[in-house]
N, C-alpha and C positions, 0 to 999 in steps of 0.2 A: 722616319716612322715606318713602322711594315701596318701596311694598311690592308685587306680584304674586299673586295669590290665584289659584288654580286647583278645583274645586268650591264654588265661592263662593256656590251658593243652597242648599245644604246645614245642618241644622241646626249644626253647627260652624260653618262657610263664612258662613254668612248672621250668625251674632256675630261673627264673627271682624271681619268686613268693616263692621260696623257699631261696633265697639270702636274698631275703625282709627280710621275717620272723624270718630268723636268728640273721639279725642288730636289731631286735626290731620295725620293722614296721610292720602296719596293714595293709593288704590288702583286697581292694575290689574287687570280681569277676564279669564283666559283662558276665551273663550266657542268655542264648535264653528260653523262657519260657517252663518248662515240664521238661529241659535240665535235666541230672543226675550230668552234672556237667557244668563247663565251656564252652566257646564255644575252638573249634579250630582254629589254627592260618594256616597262608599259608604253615605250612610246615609238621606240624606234630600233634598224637594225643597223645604224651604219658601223661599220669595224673600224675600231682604233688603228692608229696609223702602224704600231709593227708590234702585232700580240703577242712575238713567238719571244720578247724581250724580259715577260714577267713568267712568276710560276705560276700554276694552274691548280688547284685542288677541284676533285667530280664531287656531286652533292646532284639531286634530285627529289625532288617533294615527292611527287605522286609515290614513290617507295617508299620515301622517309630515310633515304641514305646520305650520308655527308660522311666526307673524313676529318674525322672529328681532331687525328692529332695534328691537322695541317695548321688549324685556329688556334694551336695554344700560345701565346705569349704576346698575340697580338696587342698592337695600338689604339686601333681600331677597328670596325666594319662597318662597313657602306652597303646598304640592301636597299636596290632599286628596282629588281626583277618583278615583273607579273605581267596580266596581259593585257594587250593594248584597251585601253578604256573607248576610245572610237575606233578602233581598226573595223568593225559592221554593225550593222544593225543590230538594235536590241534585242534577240528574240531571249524566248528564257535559257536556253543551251546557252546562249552566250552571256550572259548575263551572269550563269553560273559556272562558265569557264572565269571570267575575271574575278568575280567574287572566290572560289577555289584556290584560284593560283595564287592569290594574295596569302589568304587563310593559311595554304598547305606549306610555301614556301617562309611567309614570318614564322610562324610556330615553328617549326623544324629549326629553321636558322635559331631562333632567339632559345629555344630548350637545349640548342646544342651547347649555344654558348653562354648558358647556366650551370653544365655539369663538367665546363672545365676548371680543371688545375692553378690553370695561371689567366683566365677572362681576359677581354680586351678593358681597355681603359675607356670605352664608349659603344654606343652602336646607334648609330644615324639610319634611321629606316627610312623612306620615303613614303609620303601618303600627298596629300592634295585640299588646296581650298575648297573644292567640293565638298568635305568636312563636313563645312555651315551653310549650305541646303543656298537660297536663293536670300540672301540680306538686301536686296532695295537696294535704297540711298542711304542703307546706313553704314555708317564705319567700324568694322568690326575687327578687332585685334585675337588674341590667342584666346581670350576669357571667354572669347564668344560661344554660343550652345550653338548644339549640334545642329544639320539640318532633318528632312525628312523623305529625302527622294533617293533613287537610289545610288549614284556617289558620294550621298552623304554616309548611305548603311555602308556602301564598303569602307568608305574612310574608316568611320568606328569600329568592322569587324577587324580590319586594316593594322590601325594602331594597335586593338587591344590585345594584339596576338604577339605584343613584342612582352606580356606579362610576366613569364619566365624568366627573362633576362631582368626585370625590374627585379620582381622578385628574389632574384639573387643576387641584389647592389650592385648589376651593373648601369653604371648612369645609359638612359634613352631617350634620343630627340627625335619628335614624330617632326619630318621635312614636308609641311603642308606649302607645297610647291604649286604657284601660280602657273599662267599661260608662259611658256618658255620663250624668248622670241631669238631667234638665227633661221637665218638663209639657209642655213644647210640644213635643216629641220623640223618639225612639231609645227604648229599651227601655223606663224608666217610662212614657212617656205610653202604651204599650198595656196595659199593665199596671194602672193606675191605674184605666179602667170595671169591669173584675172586683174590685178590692181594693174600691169604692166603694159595690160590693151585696153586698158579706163572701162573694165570691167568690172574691178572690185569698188564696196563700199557700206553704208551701213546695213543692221540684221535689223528688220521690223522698225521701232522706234528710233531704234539709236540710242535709247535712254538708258540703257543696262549698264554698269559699269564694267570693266574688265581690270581685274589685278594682273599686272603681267612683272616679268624680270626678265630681263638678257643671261643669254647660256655663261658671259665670263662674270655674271654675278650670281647667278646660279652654283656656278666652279667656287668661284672666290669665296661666298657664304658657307660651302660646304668645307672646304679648306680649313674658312676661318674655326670651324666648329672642331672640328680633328684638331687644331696646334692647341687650340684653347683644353682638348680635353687632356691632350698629351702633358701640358701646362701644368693642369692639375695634379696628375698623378706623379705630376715632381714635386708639388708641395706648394704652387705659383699659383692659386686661385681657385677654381671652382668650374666643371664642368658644366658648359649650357642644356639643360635638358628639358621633356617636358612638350608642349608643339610651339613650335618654330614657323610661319607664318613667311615662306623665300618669295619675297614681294616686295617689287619698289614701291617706295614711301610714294609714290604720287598714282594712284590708279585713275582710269580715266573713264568714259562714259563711251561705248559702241562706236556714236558718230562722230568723237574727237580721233579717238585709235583708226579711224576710214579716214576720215580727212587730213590726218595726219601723214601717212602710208599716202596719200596720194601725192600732198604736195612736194612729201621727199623723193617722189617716181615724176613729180609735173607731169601727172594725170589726173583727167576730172573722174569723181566719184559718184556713184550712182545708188540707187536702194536694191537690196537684194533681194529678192522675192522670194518666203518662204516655200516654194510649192517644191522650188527643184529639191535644197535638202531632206524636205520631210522624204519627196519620195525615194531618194538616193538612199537615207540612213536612217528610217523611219521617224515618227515625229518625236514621239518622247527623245532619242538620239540628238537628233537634231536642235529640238526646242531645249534642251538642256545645253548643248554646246554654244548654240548663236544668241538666246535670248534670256538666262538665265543670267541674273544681276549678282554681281558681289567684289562689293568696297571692300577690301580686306586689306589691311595694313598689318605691319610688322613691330609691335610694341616691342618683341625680344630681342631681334637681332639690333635694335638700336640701342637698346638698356647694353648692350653685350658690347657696342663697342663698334661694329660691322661699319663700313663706311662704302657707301656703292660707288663704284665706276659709273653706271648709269644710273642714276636716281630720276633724269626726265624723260616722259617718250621720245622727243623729236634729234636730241642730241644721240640718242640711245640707237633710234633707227638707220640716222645720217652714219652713224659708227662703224652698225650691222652692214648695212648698203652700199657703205663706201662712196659718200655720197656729200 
């Protein structure tokens, strides 16, 4: 397949692009003009192990430039680019940097590749369970309504900026992407030097659930979404579109995911005292990251067929950990 990746040195972007390569596909980098290399994605910057191996097409939001004939005949595209959702505190400049980046880069990308010739066979955007605002104890699959806080408005401005491309029948899967969990990145790896000196453990309660997935089912789910759509436009089925919910089938509660994490480090765990985050990344930041509930489960990618490498935390972690 010739695929197009957009945050491609991102801790998703940079497996993603490296999984590619491996099955024998091409990758395309959308890189920012000047760039050294890729752009970065919402979450992270680490670089693909050898970037200088795929081709690169320049594209920038803030201008509204892409080279439009680098996209034609594509398989797919992979849009993971925007900007970090915690990388600081909430104030409104940053708030409306993330909300922006989203906006400027899906519209441009998704209107570009509405006024091509020959469209990709899919386009996989990336968005997040933040979506559906804070659900409790309740179980919520793709049907679920939206939330009301502010990852849940970006989600929605998020998705619905991939319309163009709907719009012009090309099939679109919104990647509402749980907590990522690897060592080498996103929320475990900072987590991990506090669990390691029986520092880390639960946020307030403990009672909140966390949906999480491992980065090679994070890879493998996005994978499995691209062969399926390539599938289809051979005539072999039906492209997955619509939100996609990338979450192991078992989510767990705050103080399982701390006690868990410890007993695979065989360290004791301890409660985490809201004072230091709020003041580090203010509170809404904070109280939206650590105490902010949501059961969310995957109805699609099971209807579709997805079978996870890691479907339980403790086996998942021992995996990650090497343990």
């Amino acid at each position: 397949m010739d695929i197009a990746v957009t945050g491609s040195t991102g801790l998703i972007g940079s497996a993603l692009v490296a999984r590619l390569r491996a099955d024998g596909h091409h990758v395309l980098r959308l890189v920012r003009p000047g760039a050294a290399g890729p752009d970065s994605t919402a979450s992270d910057d680490t670089a693909s192990d050898d970037p200088s191996s795929d081709d690169t097409a320049e594209w920038d939001p803030s201008t509204g430039t892409i080279d439009l004939g680098a996209l034609e005949g594509l398989d797919g595209v992979v849009h993971l680019a925007g900007a970090g959702i915690a990388d600081s505190r909430w104030t409104e400049q940053q708030k409306d940097r993330i909300m922006s980046s989203r906006r400027l880069g899906t519209t441009l990308l998704s209107t570009t590749l509405a006024a091509l010739a020959r469209p990709p066979a899919v386009l996989l955007s990336a968005s997040a369970i933040g979506y559906y605002g804070d659900t409790g104890d309740r179980a919520t699959d793709e049907t679920g309504a939206a939330g009301d806080d502010f990852p849940a408005r970006v989600c929605q401005v998020w998705e619905g900026c991939t319309a163009p491309a709907q719009d012009a029948g090309i099939p679109v899967a919104h990647l509402r992407t749980g907590i990522v969990l690897d060592a080498g990145g996103g929320a475990l790896a900072k987590q991990l030097p506090f669990f390691r000196v029986g520092l880390g453990g639960r946020s307030g309660s403990g009672r909140q659930f966390q949906s999480w997935i491992t980065l090679r089912d994070e890879i493998g789910a996005i994978t499995f979404l691209l062969e399926r759509a390539a599938a289809a436009r051979g005539g072999d089925g039906t492209p997955v579109t619509g939100p996609v919910n990338l979450v192991a089938p078992e989510p767990v509660r705050n103080a399982e995911f701390a006690s868990t994490l410890g007993r695979v480090l065989h360290r004791p765990t301890t409660i985490i005292p809201m004072i230091g985050p709020r003041v580090l990344y203010g509170r809404e930041l904070a109280d939206s990251l650590l105490l902010t509930s949501q059961r969310i489960v995957s109805g699609v990618l099971a209807d579709a067929g997805y079978e996870f490498e890691d479907p339980v935390l403790e086996p998942a972690l021992r995996a990650i950990l090497d343990r």
